[in-house]
N, C-alpha and C positions, 0 to 999 in steps of 0.2 A: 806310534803309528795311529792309534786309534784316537788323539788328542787333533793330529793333524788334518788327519781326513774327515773328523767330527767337523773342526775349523773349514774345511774345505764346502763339506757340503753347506754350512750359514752362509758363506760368502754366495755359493752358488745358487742358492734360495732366498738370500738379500737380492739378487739382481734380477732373478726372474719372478718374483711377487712384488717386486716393486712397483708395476702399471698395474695391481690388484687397489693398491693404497692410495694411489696416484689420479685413479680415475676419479674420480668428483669432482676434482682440478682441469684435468685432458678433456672431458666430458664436455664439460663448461665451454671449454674453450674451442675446441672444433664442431659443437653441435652435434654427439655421437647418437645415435637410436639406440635402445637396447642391445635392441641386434645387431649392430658395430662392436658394441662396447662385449659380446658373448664374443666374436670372432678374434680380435686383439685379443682377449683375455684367451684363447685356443691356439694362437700361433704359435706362443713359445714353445707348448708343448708339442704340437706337432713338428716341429724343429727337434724337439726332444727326440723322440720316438724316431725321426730318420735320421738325425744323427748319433744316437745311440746304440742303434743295431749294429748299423757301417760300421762305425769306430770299433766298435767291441769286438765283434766277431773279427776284424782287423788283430787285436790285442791278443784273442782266444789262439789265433793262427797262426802268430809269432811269439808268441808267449811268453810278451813283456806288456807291464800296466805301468811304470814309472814318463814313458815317453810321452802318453797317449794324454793321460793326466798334466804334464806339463803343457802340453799343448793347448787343453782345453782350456785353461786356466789364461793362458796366454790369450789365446784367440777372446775369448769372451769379455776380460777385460778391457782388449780393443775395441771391440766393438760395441760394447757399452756404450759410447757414445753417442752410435746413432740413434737410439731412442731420444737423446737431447734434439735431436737436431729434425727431428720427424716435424712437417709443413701440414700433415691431414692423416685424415683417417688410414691411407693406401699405403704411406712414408711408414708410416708408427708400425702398423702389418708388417711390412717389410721386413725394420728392424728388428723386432719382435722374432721373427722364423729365425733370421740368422743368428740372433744370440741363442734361440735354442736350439741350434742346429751345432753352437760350438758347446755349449752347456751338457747336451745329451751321454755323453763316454761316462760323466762322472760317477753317477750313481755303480753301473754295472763294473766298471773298470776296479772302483774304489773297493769295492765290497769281494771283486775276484780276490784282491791280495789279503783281506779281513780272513777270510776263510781259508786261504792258504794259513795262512800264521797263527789262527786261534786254536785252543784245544776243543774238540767237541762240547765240552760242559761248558765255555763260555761263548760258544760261538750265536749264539742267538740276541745277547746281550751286549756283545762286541758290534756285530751289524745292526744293530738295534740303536746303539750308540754315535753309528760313524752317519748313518742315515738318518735319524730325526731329531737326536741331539743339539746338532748346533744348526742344521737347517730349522728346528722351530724353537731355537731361543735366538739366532741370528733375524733369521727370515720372517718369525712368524710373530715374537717375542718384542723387537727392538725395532725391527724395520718400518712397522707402522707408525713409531711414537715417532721415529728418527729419521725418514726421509717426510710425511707429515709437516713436521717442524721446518725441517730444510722447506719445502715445498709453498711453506706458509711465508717463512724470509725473503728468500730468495727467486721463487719460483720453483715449480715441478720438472723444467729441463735440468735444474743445476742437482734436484734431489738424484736425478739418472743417469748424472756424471759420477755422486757419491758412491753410488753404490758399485760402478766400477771398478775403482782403483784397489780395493781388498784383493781381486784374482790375480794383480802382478804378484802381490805378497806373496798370496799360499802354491803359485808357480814356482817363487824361489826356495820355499819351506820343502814340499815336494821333491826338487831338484837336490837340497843340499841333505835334509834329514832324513828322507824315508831309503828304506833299501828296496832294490828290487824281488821280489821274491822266488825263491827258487823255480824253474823252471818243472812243471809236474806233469810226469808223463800217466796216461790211464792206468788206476790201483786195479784195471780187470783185464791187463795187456795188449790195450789195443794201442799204435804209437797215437803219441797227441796231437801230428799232423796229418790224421786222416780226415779225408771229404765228410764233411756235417750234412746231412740229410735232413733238411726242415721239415719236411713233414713227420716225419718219427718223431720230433722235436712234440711238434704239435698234438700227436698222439700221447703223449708222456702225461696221464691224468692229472697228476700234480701241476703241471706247469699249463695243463688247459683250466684248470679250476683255478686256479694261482692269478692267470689273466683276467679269468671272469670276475673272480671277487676285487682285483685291483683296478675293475673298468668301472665296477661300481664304486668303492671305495673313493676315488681319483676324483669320479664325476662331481661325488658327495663333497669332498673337500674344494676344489675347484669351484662348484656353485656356492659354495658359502662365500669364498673369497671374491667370488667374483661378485654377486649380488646383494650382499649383508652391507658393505658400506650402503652401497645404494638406500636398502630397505632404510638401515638406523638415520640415515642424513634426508630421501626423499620422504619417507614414510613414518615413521618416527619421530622428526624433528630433532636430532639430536646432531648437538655442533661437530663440525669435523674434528676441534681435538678428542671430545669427547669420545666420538669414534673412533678415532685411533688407539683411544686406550682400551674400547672394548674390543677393538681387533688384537689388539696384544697376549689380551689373553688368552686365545688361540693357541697360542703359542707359548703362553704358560701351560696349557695340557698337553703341548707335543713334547713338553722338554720333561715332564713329570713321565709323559705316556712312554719315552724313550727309552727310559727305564724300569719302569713297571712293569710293561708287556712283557717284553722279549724276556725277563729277570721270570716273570710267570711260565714265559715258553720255556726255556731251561732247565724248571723241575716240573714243571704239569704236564706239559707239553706242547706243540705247537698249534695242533686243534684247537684245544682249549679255550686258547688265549684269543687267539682269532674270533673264538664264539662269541668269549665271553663280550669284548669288545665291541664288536659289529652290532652284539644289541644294543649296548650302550651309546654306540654314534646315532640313533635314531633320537636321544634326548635333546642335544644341540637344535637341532630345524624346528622340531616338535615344539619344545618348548618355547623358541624363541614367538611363534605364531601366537600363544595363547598367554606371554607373558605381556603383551601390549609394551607401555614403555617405561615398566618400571626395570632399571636397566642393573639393579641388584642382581634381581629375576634374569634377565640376560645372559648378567653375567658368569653366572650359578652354573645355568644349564650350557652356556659353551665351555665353562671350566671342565665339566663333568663329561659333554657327549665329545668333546675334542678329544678324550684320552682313545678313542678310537684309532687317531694317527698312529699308535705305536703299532699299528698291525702291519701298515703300510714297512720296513723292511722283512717281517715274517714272510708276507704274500707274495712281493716283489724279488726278496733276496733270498732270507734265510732256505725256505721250503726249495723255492725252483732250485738253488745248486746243490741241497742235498739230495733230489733229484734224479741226477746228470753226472756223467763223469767230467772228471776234474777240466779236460780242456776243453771242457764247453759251459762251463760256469758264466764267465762274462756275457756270453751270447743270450743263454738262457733267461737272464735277467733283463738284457736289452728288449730281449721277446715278450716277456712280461709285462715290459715298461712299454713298448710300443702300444699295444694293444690297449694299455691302459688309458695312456698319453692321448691317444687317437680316438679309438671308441668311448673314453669316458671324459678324459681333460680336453680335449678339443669339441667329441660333440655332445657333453654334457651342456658349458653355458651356452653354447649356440641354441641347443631346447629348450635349455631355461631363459635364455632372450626373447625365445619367440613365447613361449610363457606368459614373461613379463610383460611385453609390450600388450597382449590381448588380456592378461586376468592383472598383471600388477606382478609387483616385486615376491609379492607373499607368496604368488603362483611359485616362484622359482625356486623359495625356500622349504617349499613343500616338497617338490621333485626331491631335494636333497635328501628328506627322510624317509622317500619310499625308496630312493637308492641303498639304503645304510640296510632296509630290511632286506631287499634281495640277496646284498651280501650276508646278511646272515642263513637265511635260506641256502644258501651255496655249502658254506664251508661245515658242516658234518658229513659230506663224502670225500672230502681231502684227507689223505691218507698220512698218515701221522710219520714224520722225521725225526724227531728226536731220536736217537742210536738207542737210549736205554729203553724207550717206549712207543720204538714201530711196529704196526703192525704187522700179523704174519705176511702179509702182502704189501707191507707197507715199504721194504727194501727200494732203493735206487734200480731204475732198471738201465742203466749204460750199456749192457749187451745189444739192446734194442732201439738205441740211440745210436751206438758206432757201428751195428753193423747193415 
């Protein structure tokens, strides 16, 4: 399961960071402003975020994740395509929302049935894994060397046909190998088809903190992806393979931080890990400003402040569903990811456009590291999950969620 869904999320972070690596190419060619090129780079996600919720909370309320995951897979693969086929700026938008509008189930959906099936002592490591794992050795890791190259052959329509056809695969992997998981009714007796109350949702301190540090968190990653080609190709001078190799390594610290973190949340705690991390994401932008373009330097400090991604399923998944009772796990996460999607992945590079257009690329990469310190300022009042090391008030409150 956890091999699968690892696979699943790369496939699905191959296709939606792909107009990240793409754009020096698209840019080029439709005459994009900054602030074109911040908005594309925020559709998908905003796609994310409304198709996320919907779907989930769907999933949460019939209380199956096997369908919902095949579908996304299904759907998104399809429509892959129409990023090939985008004539301007308004086409490319389009496509963009609705691939992340079929993209959006995965994360929350995938991670409901993780935590159904893990034992509490692996479960941070398990969601840890299925979430940044192969999305940032797929997505973050390969994707730049390997649509790049396609990009540079063939052209960047034919690089956003490649990265389609992986989600027909892991629809049928899905379909044939995983099981569904058992059906779980409330461990605090309430049945698991009663009316969800969002705002109690909302009130649930973990999952309002959870959001806040993953708006920041979101934005912080998002503006590097979105803006750092730019910087290293407009600002820098440095060739587009070349950049592509240092965007790779992004994605050598997601696939490092995939396991690191959560393997830290599992015996220290979930706090902790968080902390430690969030200071560390402020190296990446920092240093990249004052390393100029010795690209060693570069590539140092994105090795090192990238291992911050591995917070991203603590804040997003692990915390919010221990949380919440059991049939509002999916939803919770969807909430999570909304918020983040919206407030930080959509209208982070849209600030960092307008940024860039008036101070320069470097304006934008700065905003990155005042975001990374917010979230650290945030997470020492998030109240600690871990079973063997919650605080006394740190218990789930579902009483106050179902009723």
């Amino acid at each position: 399961m956890v091999l699968v869904l690892a696979t699943a999320g790369g496939v699905a972070a191959l296709d939606a960071q792909a107009v990240f690596y793409l754009m020096p190419f698209i840019a080029t060619e439709f005459a994009l402003s900054s602030g074109q090129i911040g908005f594309i780079g925020s559709a998908v996600l905003i796609g994310w975020a409304l198709g996320g919720i919907v779907i989930a909370r769907a999933s949460d309320r019939r209380g199956k994740r096997k369908p919902f995951l095949i579908g996304a897979f299904g759907c998104f693969a399809l429509l892959s395509g129409l990023s090939a086929l985008a004539t301007g700026f308004l086409t490319l938008l389009a496509a963009r929302l609705l691939i992340g509008i079929a993209e959006g189930p995965v994360i929350p959906v995938k991670q409901a049935m993780v935590i159904a099936e893990s034992s509490p002592a692996r479960r941070g490591l398990n969601m840890g894994i299925v979430q940044n794992l192969g999305a940032q050795l797929l997505g973050t890791l390969i994707a730049p060397i390997l649509l790049v190259a396609i990009a540079q052959a063939f052209g960047w329509r034919a690089a956003f046909l490649a990265a389609g056809i992986p989600g027909l695969i892991i629809a049928y992997l899905v379909w044939r190998v995983l099981r569904e998981p058992p059906r779980v009714e409330s461990e605090f007796g309430q049945p698991a088809q009663q009316p969800f109350p969002w705002r109690a949702l909302l009130g649930n301190r973990n999952v309002l903190l959870c959001s806040c540090i993953a708006l920041f968190t979101v934005a912080w990653f998002f503006i590097l992806l979105t803006f750092l080609p730019l910087f290293l190709v407009r600002d820098l001078k440095v060739s587009p393979s070349s950049m592509s190799v240092i965007m790779s390594l992004i994605g050598l610290a997601g696939v490092t931080s995939a396991v690191v973190v959560p393997f830290l949340a599992d015996r220290k705690g979930r706090r902790i890990a968080i902390l430690i991390f969030s200071a560390v994401g402020a190296l990446a932008p920092f240093g990249l400003l004052v390393a100029g373009p010795n690209l060693w330097v570069i590539g140092l400090m994105l090795v090192l402040g990238c291992q911050m991604l591995g917070v991203l399923p603590l804040i997003m998944a692990t915390v919010p569903q221990e949380s919440v009772a059991p049939q509002h796990r999916a939803t919770a996460t969807s909430m999570v990811i909304a918020i983040a999607q919206i407030g930080g992945g959509a209208a982070g590079p849209i600030a960092a456009g307008w940024l860039a257009d008036r101070s320069g690329n470097g304006a934008a990469i700065m905003l990155a590291g005042i975001l990374a310190l917010l979230a650290l300022i945030l997470t020492p009042f998030v109240r600690e999950t871990l079973p063997r090391k919650q605080d006394g008030d740190a218990a789930p409150q579902p009483s106050a969620i179902a009723t």
